[in-house]
Each structure stands twice: as C-alpha cells, then as structure tokens.
C-alpha positions, 0 to 999 in steps of 0.5 A: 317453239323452244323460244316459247317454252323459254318465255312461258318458264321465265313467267313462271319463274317469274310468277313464283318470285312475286308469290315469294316476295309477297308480304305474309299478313299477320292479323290483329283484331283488338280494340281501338275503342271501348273500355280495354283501348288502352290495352289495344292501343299497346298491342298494336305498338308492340306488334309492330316493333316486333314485325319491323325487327323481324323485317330488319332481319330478313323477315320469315321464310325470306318473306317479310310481314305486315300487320293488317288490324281491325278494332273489335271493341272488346265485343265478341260478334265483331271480334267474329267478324274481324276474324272473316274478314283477315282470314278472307285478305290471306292472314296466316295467323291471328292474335289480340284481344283483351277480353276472354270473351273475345278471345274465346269467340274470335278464337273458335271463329279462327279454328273454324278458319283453320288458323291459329289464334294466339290469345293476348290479355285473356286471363280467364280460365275457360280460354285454354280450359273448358272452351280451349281448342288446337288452334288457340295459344295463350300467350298471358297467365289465366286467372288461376295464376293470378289467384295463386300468386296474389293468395301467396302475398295477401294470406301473409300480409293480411291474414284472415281478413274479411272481404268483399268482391265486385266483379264484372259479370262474364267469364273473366270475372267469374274464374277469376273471383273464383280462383281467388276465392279459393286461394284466400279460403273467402269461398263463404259468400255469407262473411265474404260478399260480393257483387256483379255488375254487368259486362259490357255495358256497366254504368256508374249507378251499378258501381255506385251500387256494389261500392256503397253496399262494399262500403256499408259492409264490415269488410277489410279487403276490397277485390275489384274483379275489374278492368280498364276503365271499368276498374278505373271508374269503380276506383274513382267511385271507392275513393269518393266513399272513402274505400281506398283509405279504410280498405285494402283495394285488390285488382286480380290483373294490374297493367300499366295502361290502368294506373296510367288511366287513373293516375298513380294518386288514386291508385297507390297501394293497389295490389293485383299481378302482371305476367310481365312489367318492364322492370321484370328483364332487370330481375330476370337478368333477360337480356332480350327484356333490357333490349325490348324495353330500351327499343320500345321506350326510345320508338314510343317515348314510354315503357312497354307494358304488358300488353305491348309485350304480350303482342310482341311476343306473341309475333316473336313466337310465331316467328319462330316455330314458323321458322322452325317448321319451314311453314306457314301451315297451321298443323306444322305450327301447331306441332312446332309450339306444342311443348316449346320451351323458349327464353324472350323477355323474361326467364324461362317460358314453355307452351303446354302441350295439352292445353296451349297454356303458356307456362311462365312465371307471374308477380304480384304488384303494389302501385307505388306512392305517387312521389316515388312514381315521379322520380323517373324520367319517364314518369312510368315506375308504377310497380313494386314486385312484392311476390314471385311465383315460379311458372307450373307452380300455379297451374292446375295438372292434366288430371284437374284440367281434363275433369274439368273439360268432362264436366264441361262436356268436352273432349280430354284432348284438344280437338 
C-alpha cells in the first residue's frame, strides 16, 4: 500500500511538472493576406523576437511561449472565428490586427472568451470609445491623437488652406476624418468636400472616381483617409492626374510598410503620423528602443516598423503584468495593467484605467526626398519627424469619453 501511495504521489508529481512545463500559447490573429498584409507580416516578425527574448530569459512563470497565429484577412467574421479557434487550443491572450473593424470584432469575441485582446494597428476611435470594453487594450494611438498632432503641424504650416477627404468608408475612416476635420476647422463639407469609398472591397474605378472629383476640386490639401494598399493605389492614381505635384497629400497613419509598398518616389512629401518609427528610440534617448531596433534590424535585415513594434510591445506588456500579478487569469491581468505606467521603446507610456487606452506620445511624419531615402545602408530612413505631441495631450478626458459612450447607449465604465 505505502509503495502505492508513493508511486501514485510520484504521478502526480509528475503530472504537475509536464502541466508547468507546457508552453502558454499566445494567439495572433492578423493578416497574412488582404490590403493590410504588410501590417500583418511585421507583427508577426515583432511578436516573435519578443516571445524568443522572453524565452532566452526564462519565459514567464517558469513556462516558456509560443505563438500560434491564424490569417484573418483584415476581415472581422473570420477574425471572429480566429478567435474560437486559439481560445479553443488553450491561448491565454490574444493580439493583432490592422483594422478597427477587426479589432472591434475580434475583440468582443474575446471578451466573450473571458480573454484579453490587445489591439495593434487600430486607430479608430470607437476601439476604446464607444465599442471598448474590460477585456480589449489598445496598444497604438486612436484616431483623435493622430488628428491632434497632424492639426498642430498642418495649421502652422498650411494655414487656412482648402481641402478635400477621400476616406475608406468604416470606422476608421470616419472618426478619423472627423477627428481631423475638427483639428483643422474643415467641418464645412460645403468649401472642404470629400468622398467615401468602400471598405473592404474598393476598386480602382471608385479611386479613379473620388481622385478626379479631388482633382476637379479648387482644393490645396489632399487627405487620403486610407490604408495599405488602398492608400498606395489611390497614390498611384493622384499622381497619374498630377495631385501629388499640385496639392499637399495627407495620409492620417503613415507605416513604414506603405512607403515600402509604393516606393518613397511616389510617396515624398506625404505627411501623416506614427505612434513609433525606429528613429524615435534615438530622440527618446530609449535604450531599450536602440536595442529593439538593432535586434530586429540584424534578425530581419530591415528596421522595425511600427507594426512590428506594436506586436512586440504588446507581448512585452503581457509579459510583464503576468509577471507582476503571478497569473495568467484575465481579471488578475486586468487589475495589473489598469494604470500601469512603463517605459519600452519609447519614453513614457501608461494604460488608461478607465478606457485601455495607451497613453503615449504621437509624431507627425514627412516621407523624405527619394535621394535622401537611399543613403541609408538599409534603404529604409523614410521618415522626418516634423511634430511631437506629449501623450494625455491629444486625448479626450473621462467626462468627454463617458458622453460619448451615453450617447452610444452604453455603460460609463467598462463592463
């Protein structure tokens, strides 16, 4: 009897250290395919060095990671259905994505899953607005802090200047037209017009469309209220009907993955902003930046974008409060992160308590001359900073946010 009792404790023993030793999932849904698969294809890169440092350093709660991912698209029912399918392998957190509509979606979905869903390339303002919940954390700036920062370059730079707004027709789109309608007093449609096209989905002929009514328009500033390779289409298209020459071009959210796309030719002079850009360490002073940026440029043979450091953060973060909360429980993590203020690749960053909003500070960008582009060793300097805006300075308070959420028809706390 003893000798059984011994064995059937060594079992269990036994048992519990196989449990221990089991990899913790971490699940990315993102595209692999679509418009935005650029976007996708840098989270993944960034995910991954963050999963093998944190591995190369113990893991977390002596369990190492590993990332299971699924391609959505850049469309929210399989993003949904992404989300069934790592919740049901065991993920203990889910991230990704580059549209609001996905996040939104794959979000809500995750919530339902009881796991948190951190937001990468989601700048709507609805993700942590309207639509936020307890379980979804956004990583990036939303569409408000774009607006504020690129309002605060263009109304010194181009004063009173008329424009016209292309913009893909979902809630991107719209909040971020809005926001920078609002920043830069064009809320008259009548002297400032604009288009939408559709999202997903937009064909040439509707970019050929907008961008000859742009073209026919006394307009000075031209905002493409798009992304990927929607805005590296409608750039092809603006520059065909000579736009690019005869108007400032605008696009709200700039990556590095775009410019790539389109080639910094066609797009030199854009302006738009970035949360993050591997110059930003080196004006930060961030030490942990310069490390990121030499680690993934000597892993991938390029420099991080903001997408990879997004993804990247986003694991480091986890990391962290799951560290931090001794658990892989989703109340624990929420606890943890609410109100966290940490430094990574940048300076100062916090998780907003009442909205999971990450509060951090935004630039705004200006695609350099092709020429200069090319004297990197790399071939990837595309960006000059031309405006910094401090984090909480571009961010609606607690009382605009639950007005918001009211009008919405929905609760004043996160539920």
């Amino acid at each position: 009897m003893k000798r059984l009792l011994a064995f059937l404790a060594l079992c269990t023993a036994f048992n519990a250290y196989v449990q221990a030793a089991d990899p913790i999932t971490l699940g990315l849904s993102y595209p692999r395919t679509g418009s935005y698969k650029e976007e996708g294809l840098a989270q993944m890169r960034g995910a991954l060095l963050a999963i093998d440092e944190l591995n190369a350093q113990g893991g977390v709660l002596g369990r190492s990671l590993r990332l299971s991912s699924l391609d959505d698209a850049s469309k929210p029912d399989k993003a949904v259905r992404n989300v069934d399918k790592l919740a049901k392998e065991g993920a203990a957190m889910l991230f990704g994505g580059a549209s609001s509509a996905v996040a939104i979606a794959a979000g809500k979905r995750a919530a339902q899953q009881g796991l948190l869903y951190f937001g990468t390339l989601t700048y709507s303002n609805d993700t942590t607005g309207k639509d936020g919940h307890r379980y979804m954390f956004r990583e990036c700036n939303n569409a408000w802090m774009s607006a504020q920062v690129l309002g605060q370059y263009l109304n010194k730079q181009l004063p009173d200047k008329r424009y016209f707004y292309v913009t893909a027709d979902y809630t991107w789109g719209h909040t971020t037209e809005s926001s920078l309608r609002q920043t830069t007093k064009t809320e008259d449609s009548a002297k400032h017009p604009g288009l939408k096209v559709p999202f997903p989905g937009a064909n040439l002929g509707d970019y050929q469309n907008a961008l000859t009514q742009a073209a026919a328009s006394n307009a000075e500033v031209l905002a493409l209220v798009l992304f990927g390779e929607d805005l590296v289409r409608a750039m092809r298209i603006a520059k065909d009907l000579g736009l690019t020459s005869r108007m400032q071009i605008v696009a709200p959210n700039l990556t590095q993955s775009i410019v790539e796309q389109a080639g910094p030719g066609l797009m030199e002079g854009v302006v738009g902003t970035e949360p993050w850009t591997w110059r930003v360490p080196e004006l930060e002073n961030s030490a942990p930046g310069k490390a990121f940026v030499k680690a993934y440029s000597e892993r991938y043979a390029m420099y991080p974008s903001s997408s990879a450091a997004s993804a990247y953060s986003i694991v480091q973060q986890w990391a962290d409060a799951a560290k931090r909360a001794g658990s892989l429980d989703s109340e624990a993590l929420i606890k943890a992160l609410e109100g966290h203020s940490y430094t990574l690749l940048k300076d100062r960053q916090q998780w907003r308590s009442f909205d999971h909003q990450n509060i951090q500070t935004v630039y705004a960008v200006k695609v350099k001359p092709r020429a200069e582009v090319l004297k990197d060793p790399l071939k990837q300097d595309y960006f000059e900073i031309v405006e910094r805006l401090d984090g909480g300075t571009g961010l609606p308070d607690l009382a605009t946010w639950q007005t918001e959420r009211r009008n919405a028809g929905q609760p004043l706390a996160l539920q």
